[in-house]
C-alpha positions as CSV (number, residue, x, y, z in Angstrom):
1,X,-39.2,-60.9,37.4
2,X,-41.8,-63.4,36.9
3,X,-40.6,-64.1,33.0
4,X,-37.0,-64.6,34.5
5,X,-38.0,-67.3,37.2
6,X,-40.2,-69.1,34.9
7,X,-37.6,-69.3,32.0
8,X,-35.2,-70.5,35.0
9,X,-37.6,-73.0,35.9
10,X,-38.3,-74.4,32.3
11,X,-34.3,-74.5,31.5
12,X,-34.4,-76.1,34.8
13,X,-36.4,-78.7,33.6
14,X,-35.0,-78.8,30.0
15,X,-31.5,-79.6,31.8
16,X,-33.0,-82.6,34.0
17,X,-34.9,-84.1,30.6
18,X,-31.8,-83.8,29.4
19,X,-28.9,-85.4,32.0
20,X,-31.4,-88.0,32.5
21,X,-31.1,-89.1,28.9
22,X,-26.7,-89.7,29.3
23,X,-26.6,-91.1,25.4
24,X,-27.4,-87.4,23.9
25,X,-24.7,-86.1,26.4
26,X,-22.0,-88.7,25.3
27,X,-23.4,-87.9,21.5
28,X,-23.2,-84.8,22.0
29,X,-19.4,-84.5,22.9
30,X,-18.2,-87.7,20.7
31,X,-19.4,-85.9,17.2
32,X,-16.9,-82.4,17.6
33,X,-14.8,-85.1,18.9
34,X,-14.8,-87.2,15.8
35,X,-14.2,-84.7,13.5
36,X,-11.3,-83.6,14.9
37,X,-9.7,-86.6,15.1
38,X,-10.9,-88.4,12.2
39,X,-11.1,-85.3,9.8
40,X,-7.9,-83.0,11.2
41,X,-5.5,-85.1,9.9
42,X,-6.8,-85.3,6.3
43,X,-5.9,-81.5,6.5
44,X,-1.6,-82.0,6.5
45,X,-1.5,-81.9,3.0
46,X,-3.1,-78.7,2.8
47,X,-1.1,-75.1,2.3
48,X,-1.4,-73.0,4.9
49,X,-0.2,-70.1,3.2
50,X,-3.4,-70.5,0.6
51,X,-6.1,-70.3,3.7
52,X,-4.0,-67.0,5.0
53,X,-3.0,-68.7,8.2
54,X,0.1,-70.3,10.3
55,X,-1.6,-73.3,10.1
56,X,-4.4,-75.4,9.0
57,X,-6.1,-75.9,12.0
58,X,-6.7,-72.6,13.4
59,X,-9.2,-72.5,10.2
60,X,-10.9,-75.6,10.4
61,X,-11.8,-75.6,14.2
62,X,-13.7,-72.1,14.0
63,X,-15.3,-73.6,11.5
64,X,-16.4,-77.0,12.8
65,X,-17.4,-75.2,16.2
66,X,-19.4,-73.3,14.0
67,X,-21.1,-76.1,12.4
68,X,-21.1,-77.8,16.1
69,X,-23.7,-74.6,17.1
70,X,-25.7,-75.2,14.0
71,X,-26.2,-78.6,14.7
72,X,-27.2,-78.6,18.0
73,X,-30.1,-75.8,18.2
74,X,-31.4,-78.3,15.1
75,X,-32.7,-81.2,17.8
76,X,-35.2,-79.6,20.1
77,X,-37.8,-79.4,17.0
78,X,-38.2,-83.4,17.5
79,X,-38.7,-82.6,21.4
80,X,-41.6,-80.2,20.6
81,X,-43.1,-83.2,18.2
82,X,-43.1,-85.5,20.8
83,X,-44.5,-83.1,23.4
84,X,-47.3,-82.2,20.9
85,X,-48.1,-85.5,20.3
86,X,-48.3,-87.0,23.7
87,X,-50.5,-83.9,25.6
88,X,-47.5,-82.1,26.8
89,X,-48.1,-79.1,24.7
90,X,-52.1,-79.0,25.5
91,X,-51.7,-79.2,29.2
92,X,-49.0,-76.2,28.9
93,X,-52.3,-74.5,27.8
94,X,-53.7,-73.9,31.1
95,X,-50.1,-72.3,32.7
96,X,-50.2,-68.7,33.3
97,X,-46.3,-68.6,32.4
98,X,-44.8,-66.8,29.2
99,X,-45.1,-68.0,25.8
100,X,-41.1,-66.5,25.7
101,X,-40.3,-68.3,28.7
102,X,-41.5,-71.8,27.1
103,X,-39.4,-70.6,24.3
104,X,-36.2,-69.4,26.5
105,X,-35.5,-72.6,28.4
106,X,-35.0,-75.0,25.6
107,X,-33.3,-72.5,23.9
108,X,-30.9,-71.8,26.7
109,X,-30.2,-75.0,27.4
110,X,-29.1,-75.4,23.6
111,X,-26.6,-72.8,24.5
112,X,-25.1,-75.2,27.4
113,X,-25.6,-77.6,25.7
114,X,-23.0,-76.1,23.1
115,X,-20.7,-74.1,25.2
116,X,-19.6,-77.3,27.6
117,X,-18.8,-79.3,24.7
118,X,-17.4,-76.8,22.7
119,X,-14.6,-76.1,25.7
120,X,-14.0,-79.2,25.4
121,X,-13.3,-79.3,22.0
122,X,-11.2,-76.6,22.4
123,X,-9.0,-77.8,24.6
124,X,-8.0,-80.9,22.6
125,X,-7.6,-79.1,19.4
126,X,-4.5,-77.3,21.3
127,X,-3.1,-80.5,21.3
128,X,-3.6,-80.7,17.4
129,X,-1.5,-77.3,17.4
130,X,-4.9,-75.2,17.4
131,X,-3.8,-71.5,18.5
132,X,-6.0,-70.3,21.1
133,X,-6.5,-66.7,21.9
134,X,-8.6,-66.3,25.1
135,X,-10.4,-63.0,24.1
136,X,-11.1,-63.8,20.7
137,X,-12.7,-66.9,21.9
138,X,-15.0,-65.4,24.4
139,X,-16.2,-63.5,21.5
140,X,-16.5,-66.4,19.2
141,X,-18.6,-68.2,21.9
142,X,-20.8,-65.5,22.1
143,X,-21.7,-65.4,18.4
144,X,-22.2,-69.1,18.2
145,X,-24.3,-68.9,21.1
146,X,-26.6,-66.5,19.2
147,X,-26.5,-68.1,16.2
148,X,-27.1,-71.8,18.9
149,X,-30.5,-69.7,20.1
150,X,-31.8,-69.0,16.5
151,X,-31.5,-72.6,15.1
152,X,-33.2,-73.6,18.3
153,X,-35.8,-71.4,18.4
154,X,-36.7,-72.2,14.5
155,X,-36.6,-75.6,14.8
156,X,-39.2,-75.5,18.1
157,X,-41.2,-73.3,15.5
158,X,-40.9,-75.9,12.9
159,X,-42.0,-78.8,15.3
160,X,-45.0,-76.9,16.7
161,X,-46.1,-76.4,12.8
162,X,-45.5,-79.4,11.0
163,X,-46.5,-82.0,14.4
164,X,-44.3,-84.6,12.5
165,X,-41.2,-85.9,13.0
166,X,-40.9,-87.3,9.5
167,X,-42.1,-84.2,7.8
168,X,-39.9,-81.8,10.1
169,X,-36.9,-84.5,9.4
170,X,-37.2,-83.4,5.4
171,X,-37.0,-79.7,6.5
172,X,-34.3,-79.8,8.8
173,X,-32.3,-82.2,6.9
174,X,-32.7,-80.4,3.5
175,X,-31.4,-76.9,4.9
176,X,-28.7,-77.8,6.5
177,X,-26.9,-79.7,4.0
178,X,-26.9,-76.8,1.6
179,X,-26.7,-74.2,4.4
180,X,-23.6,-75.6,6.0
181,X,-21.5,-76.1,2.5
182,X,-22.3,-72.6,1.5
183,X,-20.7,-71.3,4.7
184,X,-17.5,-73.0,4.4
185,X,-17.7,-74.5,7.8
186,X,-14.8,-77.3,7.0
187,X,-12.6,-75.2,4.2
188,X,-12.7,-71.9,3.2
189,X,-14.8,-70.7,0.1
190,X,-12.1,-68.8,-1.0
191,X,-10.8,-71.8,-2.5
192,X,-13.8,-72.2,-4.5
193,X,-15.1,-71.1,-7.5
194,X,-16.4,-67.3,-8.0
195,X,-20.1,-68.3,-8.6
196,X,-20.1,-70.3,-4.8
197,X,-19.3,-67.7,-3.3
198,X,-21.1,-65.3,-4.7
199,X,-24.3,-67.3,-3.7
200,X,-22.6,-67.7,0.0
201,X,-23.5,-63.7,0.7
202,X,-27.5,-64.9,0.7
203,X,-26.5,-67.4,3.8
204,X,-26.3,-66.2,7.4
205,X,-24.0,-68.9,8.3
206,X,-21.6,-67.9,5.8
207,X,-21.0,-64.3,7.7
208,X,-20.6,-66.3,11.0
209,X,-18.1,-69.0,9.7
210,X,-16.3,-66.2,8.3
211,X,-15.9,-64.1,11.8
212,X,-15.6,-67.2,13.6
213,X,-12.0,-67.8,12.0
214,X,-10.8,-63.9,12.6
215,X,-12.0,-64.1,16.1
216,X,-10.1,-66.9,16.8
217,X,-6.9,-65.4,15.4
218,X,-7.8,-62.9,18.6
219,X,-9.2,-59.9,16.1
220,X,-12.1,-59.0,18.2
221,X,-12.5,-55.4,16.2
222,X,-12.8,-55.9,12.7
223,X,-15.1,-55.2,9.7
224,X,-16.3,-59.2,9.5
225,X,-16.7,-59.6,13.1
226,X,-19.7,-56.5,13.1
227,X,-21.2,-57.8,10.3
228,X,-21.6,-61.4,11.8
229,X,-23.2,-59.6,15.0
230,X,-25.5,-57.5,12.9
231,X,-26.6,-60.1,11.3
232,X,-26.9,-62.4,14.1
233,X,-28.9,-60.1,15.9
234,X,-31.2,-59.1,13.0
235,X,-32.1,-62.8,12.9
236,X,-32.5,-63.1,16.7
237,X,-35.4,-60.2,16.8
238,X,-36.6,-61.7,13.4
239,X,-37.0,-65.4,14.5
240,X,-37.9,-64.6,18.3
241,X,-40.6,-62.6,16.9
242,X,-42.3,-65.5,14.8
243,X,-41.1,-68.1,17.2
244,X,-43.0,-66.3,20.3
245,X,-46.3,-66.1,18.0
246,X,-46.3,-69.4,16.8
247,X,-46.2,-70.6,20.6
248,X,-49.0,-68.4,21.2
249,X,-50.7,-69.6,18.9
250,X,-50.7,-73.4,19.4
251,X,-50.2,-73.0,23.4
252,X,-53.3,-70.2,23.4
């Protein structure tokens, strides 16, 4: 109980940093935003038939709200910089609470941070003719949160380690170029070449992006789907694991 109400208490105060600073929350809706508008009608010329779908856009918005959760679990890590540099981090020291729980409630907040926006997304990409299928969806929100929570958590690890902005800048930045393409987030790798996509099985993402666009078709029980979760979940355990003991470690 005590873990709970101190990870409430910490998201708490993630969401206030957070609503107090209006420009990330306008940034935060405006980028999905823009890529629908800017980037969706690029996509007219495009045969449907050769992406196995009625149209066009039912498989570039799985794929952009997949890159959407990607991108936001990436910005905490600068948080955790800033903290580290400016004391916040050493006088977290002397709090009794759980290294989790100072994990948890940025992490969480990540989540919201995705989810609200994402609806939102959502909803205007009916208007581009975007089929929505309500339990499909739910599902599809559920796996990008999880994959939201392990960016997030990785990143925090990443800013607790390096200390830099600068230096955790040149990580970040140089994953998620590569990791991103190799998924497939915009256009399928199916229209690819055979050698892309046989090094897309060593990406995570790729297995997400992938289940992303048969959820959203409404396929809730298919062989893709279980696979994303697996490995979704293996990651979860994999990254909370190192991400709890690097917080122990600095915040001893």
């Amino acid at each position: 109980m005590n873990m709970m109400l101190e990870t409430r208490l910490l998201f708490k105060r993630k969401m206030l940093e957070t609503l107090r600073e209006p420009v990330w929350i306008v940034a935060g809706l405006s980028t999905p935003l823009l890529y629908l508008i800017l980037f969706a009608p690029l996509l007219k010329g495009l045969n449907a038939q050769a992406l196995n779908a009625d149209r066009v856009i039912d498989v570039f918005v799985p794929g952009m709200l997949a890159l959407f959760a990607f991108g936001t679990g990436t910005g905490e890590g600068w948080t955790v910089v800033w903290e580290v540099q400016n004391g916040v981090i050493e006088r977290l020291r002397v709090t009794p609470a759980s290294r989790l729980s100072f994990l948890l409630g940025p992490v969480l907040r990540d989540i919201v941070m995705f989810i609200v926006p994402s609806l939102i997304v959502i909803a205007v990409s009916t208007l581009f003719g975007f089929h929505v299928h309500f339990s499909g969806l739910f599902v599809l929100m559920i796996l990008l949160s999880l994959l939201t929570a392990v960016v997030s958590a990785t990143s925090i690890s990443l800013g607790l380690i390096l200390k830099d902005s600068g230096s955790l800048a040149a990580v970040v930045t140089g994953l998620q170029l590569p990791v991103t393409l190799l998924a497939g987030v915009l256009l399928p790798l199916d229209l690819g070449p055979e050698w892309l996509q046989i090094i897309a099985h060593f990406n995570p993402l790729y297995y997400v992006v992938n289940a992303t666009r048969v959820l959203s078709e409404g396929i809730i029980f298919d062989g893709e789907v279980y696979l994303a979760f697996a490995v979704m979940i293996g990651l979860c355990i994999i990254v909370f694991s190192w991400a709890t003991r690097v917080y122990r470690k600095v915040v001893a």
